[in-house]
Phi, psi and omega in degrees: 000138149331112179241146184260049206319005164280327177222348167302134159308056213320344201299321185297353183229136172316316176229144191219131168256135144295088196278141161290027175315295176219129176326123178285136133296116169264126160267158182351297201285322173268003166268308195294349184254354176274314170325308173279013210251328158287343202261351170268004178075033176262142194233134192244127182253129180255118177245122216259091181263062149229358152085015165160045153301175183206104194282018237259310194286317199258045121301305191265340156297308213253009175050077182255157168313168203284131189263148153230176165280167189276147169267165211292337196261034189283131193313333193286008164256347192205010182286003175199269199286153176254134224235120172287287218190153203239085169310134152204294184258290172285162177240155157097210183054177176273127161266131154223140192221145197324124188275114186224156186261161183330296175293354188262117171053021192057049182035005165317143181252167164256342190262127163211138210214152179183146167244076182250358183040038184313294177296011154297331223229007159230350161351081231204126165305143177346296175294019186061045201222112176339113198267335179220119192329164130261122179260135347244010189281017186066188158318313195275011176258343144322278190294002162267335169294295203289346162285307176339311175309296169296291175338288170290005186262321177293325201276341148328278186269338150203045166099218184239051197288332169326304165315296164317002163282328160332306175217089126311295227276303185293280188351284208271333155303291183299334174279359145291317242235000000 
């Protein structure tokens, strides 16, 4: 659904996509309530679908934090599917996402940013049917994209649950105990 950040509640949703189409206007009211809606662990996937959007201005209206690349071991690679790189209508190009330390936010980015047209590429007509090519890999860079997809949708609702697996071994001691 079409969300308003000027009159929508945002707190309800986990994930908010962002098409990059055109620099948005934003008023005063609706960046200060996406600012708290990131600063609350709301995670905004930003999509550059033309394969060489440029976010710089509406980076610098919403203060979003220092964007990097994602590096190959990043939970948004292994949080379901385990992933080389997060594909989506386009191959190639920078995922880029909020540079965060072990305490910030469970180390979760709120930010994630690309011009991969993920949702061109999972687009699909009544009948289930693709609606637009992938360049230049086929179906299956569909279906790496449409992993993707799951992957920021697990990391949306809960997080970097994947890190607590490390300690498992104490988790499970103490519930003996």
């Amino acid at each position: 659904m079409a969300v308003d950040p000027e009159a929508d509640e945002l707190s309800f949703f986990p994930l908010l996509y962002w098409p990059l189409v055109a620099m948005p206007e934003l008023s005063d009211g609706a960046a200060a309530r996406l600012k708290a809606y990131l600063r609350r662990g709301g995670l905004i996937l930003f999509d550059g679908r033309d394969a060489g959007a440029d976010m710089a201005g509406l980076a610098e209206r919403l203060d979003l934090p220092r964007l990097i690349p994602m590096p190959p071991d990043h939970v948004l690679s292994r949080s379901y599917y385990l992933l080389r790189e997060a594909v989506g209508r386009f191959a190639g190009g920078t995922v880029w996402i909020e540079e965060t330390g072990e305490g910030d936010n469970d180390g979760v980015p709120t930010v994630v940013a690309g011009n991969h047209d993920w949702a061109g590429a999972w687009a699909v007509d009544d009948a289930l049917q693709p609606l637009l090519p992938v360049v230049p890999g086929g179906e299956r860079q569909r279906e790496m994209a449409l992993r993707f997809g799951v992957n920021l949708l697990m990391v949306a609702l809960t997080g970097n649950y994947k890190a607590d697996q490390v300690h498992l071994p104490t988790i499970l001691e103490r519930l003996r105990q």
